[in-house]
NUVEXDREN-536783 format. One record per residue: residue in one letter; x, y, z of N, C-alpha, C in turn. Coordinates in steps of 0.02 Angstrom, whole numbers, plus 50000, padded with zeros to 5 digits. Example, Ala and Ser with C-alpha at 12.3 -4.5 7.8 and 13.67 -1.06 7.14 Angstrom:
residues 2
A506604971650390506154977550390506604983550390 S506424988850354506844994750357506455000250394 
This chain:
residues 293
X507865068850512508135069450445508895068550447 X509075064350408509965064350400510245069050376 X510885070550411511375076550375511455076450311 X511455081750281511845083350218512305085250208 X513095078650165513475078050178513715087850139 X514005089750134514555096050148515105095050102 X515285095650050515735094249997516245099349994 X516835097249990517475102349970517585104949899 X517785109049903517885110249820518285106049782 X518855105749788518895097749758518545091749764 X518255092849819517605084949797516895087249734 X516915094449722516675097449708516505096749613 X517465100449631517675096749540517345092149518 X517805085949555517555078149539516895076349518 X516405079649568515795077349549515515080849498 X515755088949474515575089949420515855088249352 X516445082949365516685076849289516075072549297 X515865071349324515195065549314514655070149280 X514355075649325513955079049299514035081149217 X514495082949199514815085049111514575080749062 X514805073049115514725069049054513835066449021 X513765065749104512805064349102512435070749068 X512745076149065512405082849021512525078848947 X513155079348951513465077848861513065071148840 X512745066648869512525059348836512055062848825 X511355066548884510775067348866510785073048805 X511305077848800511245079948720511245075148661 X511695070148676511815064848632511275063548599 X510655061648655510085058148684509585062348609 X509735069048639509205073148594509525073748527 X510135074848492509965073148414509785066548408 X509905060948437509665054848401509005056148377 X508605058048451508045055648452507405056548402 X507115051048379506575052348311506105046348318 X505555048248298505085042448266505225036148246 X505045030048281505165023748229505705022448271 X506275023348319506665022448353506275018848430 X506855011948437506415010148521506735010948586 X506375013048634506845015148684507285009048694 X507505003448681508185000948680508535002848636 X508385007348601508955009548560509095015248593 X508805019348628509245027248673509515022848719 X509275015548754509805012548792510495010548770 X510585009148715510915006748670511685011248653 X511245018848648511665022848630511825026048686 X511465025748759511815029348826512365024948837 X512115018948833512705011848879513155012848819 X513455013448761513755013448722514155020748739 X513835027548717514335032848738514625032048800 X514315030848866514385030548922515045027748922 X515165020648909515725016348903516375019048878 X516415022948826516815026648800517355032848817 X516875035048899517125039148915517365038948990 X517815030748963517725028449036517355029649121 X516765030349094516055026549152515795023049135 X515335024149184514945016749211514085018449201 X513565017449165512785018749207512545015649237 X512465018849292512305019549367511755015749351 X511105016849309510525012249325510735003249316 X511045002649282511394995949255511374991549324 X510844985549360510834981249398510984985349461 X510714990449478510454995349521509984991749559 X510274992349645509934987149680509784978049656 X510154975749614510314970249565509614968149541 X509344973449517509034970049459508564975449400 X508844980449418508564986049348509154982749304 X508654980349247509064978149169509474983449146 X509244990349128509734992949086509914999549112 X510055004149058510775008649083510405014849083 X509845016949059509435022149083508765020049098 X508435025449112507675025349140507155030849055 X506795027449016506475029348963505735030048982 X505525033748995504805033849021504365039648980 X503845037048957503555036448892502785039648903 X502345044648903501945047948902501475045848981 X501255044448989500775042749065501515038149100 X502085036649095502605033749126502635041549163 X502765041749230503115046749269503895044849288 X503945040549289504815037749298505105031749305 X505505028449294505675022949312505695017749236 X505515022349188505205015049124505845011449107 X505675006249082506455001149068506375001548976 X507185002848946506965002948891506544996748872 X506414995548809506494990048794506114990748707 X505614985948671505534984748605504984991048609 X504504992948653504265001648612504395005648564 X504075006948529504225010348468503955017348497 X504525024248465504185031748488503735032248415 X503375035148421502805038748385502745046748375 X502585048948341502335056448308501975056448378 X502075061948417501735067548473501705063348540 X502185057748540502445053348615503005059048641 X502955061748715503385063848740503795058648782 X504415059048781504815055248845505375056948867 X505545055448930505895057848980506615053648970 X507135054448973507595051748973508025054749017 X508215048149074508495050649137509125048549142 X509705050149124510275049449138510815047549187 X510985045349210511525043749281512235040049257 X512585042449266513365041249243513875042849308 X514175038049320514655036249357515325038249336 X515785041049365516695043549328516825045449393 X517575041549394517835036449345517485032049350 X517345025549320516965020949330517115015349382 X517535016149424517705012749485517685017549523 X517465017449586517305023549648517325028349631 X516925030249572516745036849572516395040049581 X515995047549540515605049149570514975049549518 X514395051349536513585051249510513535058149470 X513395057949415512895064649399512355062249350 X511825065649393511275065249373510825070549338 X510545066749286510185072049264509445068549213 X508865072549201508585069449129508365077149112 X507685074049049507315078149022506905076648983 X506425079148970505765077648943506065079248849 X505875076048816505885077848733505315075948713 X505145080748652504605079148601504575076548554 X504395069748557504285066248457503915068848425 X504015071848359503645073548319503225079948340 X502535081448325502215086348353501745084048397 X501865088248463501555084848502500745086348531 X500405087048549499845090848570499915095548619 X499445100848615499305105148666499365104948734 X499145095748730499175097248829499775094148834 X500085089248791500815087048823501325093048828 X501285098748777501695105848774501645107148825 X500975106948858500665110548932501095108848982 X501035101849003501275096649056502135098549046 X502395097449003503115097648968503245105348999 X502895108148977503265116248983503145118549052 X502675116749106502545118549161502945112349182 X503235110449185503575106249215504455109349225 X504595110449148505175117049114505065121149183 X504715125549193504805131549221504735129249282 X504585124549318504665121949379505215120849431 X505555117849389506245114449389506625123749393 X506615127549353506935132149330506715137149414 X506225139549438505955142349498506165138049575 X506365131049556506495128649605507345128849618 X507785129649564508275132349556508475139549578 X508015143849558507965150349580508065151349659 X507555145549680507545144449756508025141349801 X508575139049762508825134649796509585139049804 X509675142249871510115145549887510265146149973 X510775145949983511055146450081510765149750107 X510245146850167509925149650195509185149950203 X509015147150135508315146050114508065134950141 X507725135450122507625128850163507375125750114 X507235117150098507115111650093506305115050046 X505915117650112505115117450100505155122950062 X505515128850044505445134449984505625131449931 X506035125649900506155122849843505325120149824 X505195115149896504415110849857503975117249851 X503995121649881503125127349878503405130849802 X503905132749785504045134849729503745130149649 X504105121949662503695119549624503005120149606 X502625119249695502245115849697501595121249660 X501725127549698501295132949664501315134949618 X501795133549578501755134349509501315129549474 X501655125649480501085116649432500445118549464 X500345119049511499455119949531499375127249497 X499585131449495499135135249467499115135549420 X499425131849371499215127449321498895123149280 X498585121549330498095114549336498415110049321 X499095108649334499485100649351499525099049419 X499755094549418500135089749500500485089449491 X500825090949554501445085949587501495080649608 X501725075149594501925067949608502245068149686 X502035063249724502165065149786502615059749805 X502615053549776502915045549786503725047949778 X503975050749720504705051549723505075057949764 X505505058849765505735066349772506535064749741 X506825071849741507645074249711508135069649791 X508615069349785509025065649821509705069249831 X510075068449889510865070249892511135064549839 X511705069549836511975063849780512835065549795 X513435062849758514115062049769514395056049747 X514955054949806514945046449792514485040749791 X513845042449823513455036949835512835041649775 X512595035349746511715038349700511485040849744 X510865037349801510395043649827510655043749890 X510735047749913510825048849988510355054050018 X510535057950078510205063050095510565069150086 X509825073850092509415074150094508805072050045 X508405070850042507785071150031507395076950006 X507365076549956507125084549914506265084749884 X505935083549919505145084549913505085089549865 X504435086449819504385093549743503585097949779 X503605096149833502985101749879503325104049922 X503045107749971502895109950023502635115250065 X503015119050129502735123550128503595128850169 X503355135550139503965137950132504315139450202 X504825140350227505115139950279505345133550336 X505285128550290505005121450327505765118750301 X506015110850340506495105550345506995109450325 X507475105650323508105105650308508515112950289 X508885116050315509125123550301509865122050253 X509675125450189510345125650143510815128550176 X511595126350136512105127150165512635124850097 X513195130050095513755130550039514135122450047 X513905119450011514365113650002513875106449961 X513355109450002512675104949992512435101449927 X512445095949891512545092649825512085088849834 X511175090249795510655085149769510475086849716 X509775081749691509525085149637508945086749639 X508565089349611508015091749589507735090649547 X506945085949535506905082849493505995082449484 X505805086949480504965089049497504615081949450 X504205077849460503715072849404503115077449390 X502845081049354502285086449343501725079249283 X501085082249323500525077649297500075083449275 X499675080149207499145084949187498345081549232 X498435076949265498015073149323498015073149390 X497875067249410497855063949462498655065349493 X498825065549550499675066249573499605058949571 X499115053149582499365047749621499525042749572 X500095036449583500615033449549500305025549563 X500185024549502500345015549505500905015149478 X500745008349467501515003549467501374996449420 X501964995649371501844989249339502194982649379 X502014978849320502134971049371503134969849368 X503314976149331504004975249332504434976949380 X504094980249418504494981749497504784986649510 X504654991049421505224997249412504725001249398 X504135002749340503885007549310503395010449366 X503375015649363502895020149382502315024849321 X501725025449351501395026849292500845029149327 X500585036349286499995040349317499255035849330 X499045034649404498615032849401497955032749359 X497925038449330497295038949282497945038249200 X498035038049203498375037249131498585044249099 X498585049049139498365057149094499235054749097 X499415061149063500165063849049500735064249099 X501455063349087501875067949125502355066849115 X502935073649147503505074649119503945077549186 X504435076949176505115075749227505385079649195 X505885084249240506675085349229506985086049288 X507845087349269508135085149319508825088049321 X509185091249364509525095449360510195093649456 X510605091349438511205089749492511545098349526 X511395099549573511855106049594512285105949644 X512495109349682512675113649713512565120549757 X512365121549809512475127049831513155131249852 X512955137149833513575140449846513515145649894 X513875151549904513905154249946513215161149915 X513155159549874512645165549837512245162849787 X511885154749789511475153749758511665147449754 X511575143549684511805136149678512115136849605 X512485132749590512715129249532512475124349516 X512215123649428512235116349410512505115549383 X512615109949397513185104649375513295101649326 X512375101049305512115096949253512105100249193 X512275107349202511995111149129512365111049082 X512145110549031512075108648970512465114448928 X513125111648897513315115948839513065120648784 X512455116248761512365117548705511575114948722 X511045119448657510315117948664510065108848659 X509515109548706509605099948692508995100048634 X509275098148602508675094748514507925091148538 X507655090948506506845089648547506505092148602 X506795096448633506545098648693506625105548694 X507455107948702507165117848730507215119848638 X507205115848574507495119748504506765121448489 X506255119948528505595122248499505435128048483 X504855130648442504635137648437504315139148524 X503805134048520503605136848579504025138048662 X504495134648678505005133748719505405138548733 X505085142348834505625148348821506235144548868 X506805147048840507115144648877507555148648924 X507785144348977507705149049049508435148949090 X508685153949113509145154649135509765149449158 X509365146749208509735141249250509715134249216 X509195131149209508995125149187508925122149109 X509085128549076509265127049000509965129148973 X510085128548920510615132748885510385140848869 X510685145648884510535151548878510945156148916 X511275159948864511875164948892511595171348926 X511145174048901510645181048952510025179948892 X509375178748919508935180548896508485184348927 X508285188948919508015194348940507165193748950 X506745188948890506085186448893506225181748932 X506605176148951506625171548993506615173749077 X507045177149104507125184249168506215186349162 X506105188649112505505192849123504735188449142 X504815181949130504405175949131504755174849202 X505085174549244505465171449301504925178249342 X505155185249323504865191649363504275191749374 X503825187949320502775187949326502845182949387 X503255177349401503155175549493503625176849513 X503775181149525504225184349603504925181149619 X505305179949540505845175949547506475180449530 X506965181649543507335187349516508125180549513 X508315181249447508985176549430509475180049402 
């Protein structure tokens, strides 16, 4: 396994000006987002804010030849979708994955997405969507000096299964900094006490793909999409940190509630991985598995 590079606190800063801004678009992301809108138009409006604030998106001719400036991936899409003429629909969930570059010449990556809801969505996409939410949120919990690589994936992983979802096994979370993916390698399974031992400096992300199916992934003829082998559901999020000397920081979090996604009735929202100043039902949902934040 390759080292994980070790960041200074001023390299630290820096990378959380990237992180700010990739939070602030995907809020952007969520008031736009509505019915009758096509994912080239959330491309439209990332590559457009993006530009403004002097950066760059990172997906933009990525490995030279992803077309556009985010990744839109659209109900049985698990990651990778390219915008394009799709129209969203009443009870389509989709993922919108963010990556922004600052300054926009050698700078640095922050990454982030999140799952939103068009319209009203059904029961099992809430399902897939919200066990996916609390995934991300437990694997955060987990991710502190000292603890290892394989307690982040068993955290996911036992959660979504006892769920009756999957984990997607084809992608995983990535080091990140100056370069998009680097190492380490952040698997959304495993088993606890296993690879790689955290350490205060340490900068990836975390980025669980949760299926109401099959874990296993085809692929379209575009070279980019990924998509649930059986067609069932799924939903992503995604969260840039930090470890620190007493847990992790993200980087990625979000000012303010993101619109379509945590403003729901049903949606609790959770310490680390949402907007939320102390919620006390959110803590108490972390305590029914053995998570203390």
């Amino acid at each position: 396994m390759a080292n994980a590079v070790i960041h200074t606190s001023r390299q630290i800063a820096q990378l959380r000006q990237a992180c700010n801004l990739a939070a602030e678009t995907l809020l952007l992301v969520g008031q736009k987002l509505q019915a009758g809108m096509t994912t080239d138009d959330i491309n439209t409006l990332v590559h457009q804010h993006t530009l403004t604030q002097d950066a760059w998106p990172a997906p933009l001719n990525y490995r030279g030849s992803y077309p556009k400036s985010v990744c839109t991936s659209v109900n049985e899409v698990i990651c990778h979708g390219i915008p394009g003429p799709q129209v969203l629909r009443d009870g389509d969930i989709i993922n919108v994955d963010v990556t922004t570059i600052f300054p926009k010449k050698g700078g640095w990556y922050g990454d982030t997405s999140a799952t939103f809801y068009v319209g009203d969505p059904s029961p099992m996409a809430r399902h897939v969507v919200e066990v996916c939410r609390v995934s991300l949120e437990l694997a955060l919990a987990a991710a502190r000096p000292g603890a290892t690589l394989g307690d982040i994936g068993w955290a996911i992983q036992q959660y979504a299964e006892s769920k009756g979802c999957s984990v997607v096994r084809d992608y995983t979370g990535h080091g990140i900094g100056r370069i998009f993916h680097g190492p380490p390698s952040v698997k959304h399974y495993g088993r606890p006490g296993t690879g790689l031992r955290l350490k205060p400096g340490m900068t990836f992300t975390i980025e669980p793909m949760i299926n109401l199916g099959t874990p296993e992934v085809a692929h379209l003829d575009d070279g980019w999409t990924a998509i649930t082998a059986d067609r069932s559901l799924s939903a992503q999020f995604e969260h840039t940190l930090v470890i620190t000397h007493d847990g992790c920081d993200v980087l990625t979090r979000r000012n303010a509630v993101l619109v379509n996604s945590e403003d729901k009735p049903w949606v609790e929202k959770l310490p680390l991985s949402c907007f939320v100043a102390d919620d006390a039902n959110a803590r108490a949902i972390l305590a029914e598995v053995g998570v203390s934040v």
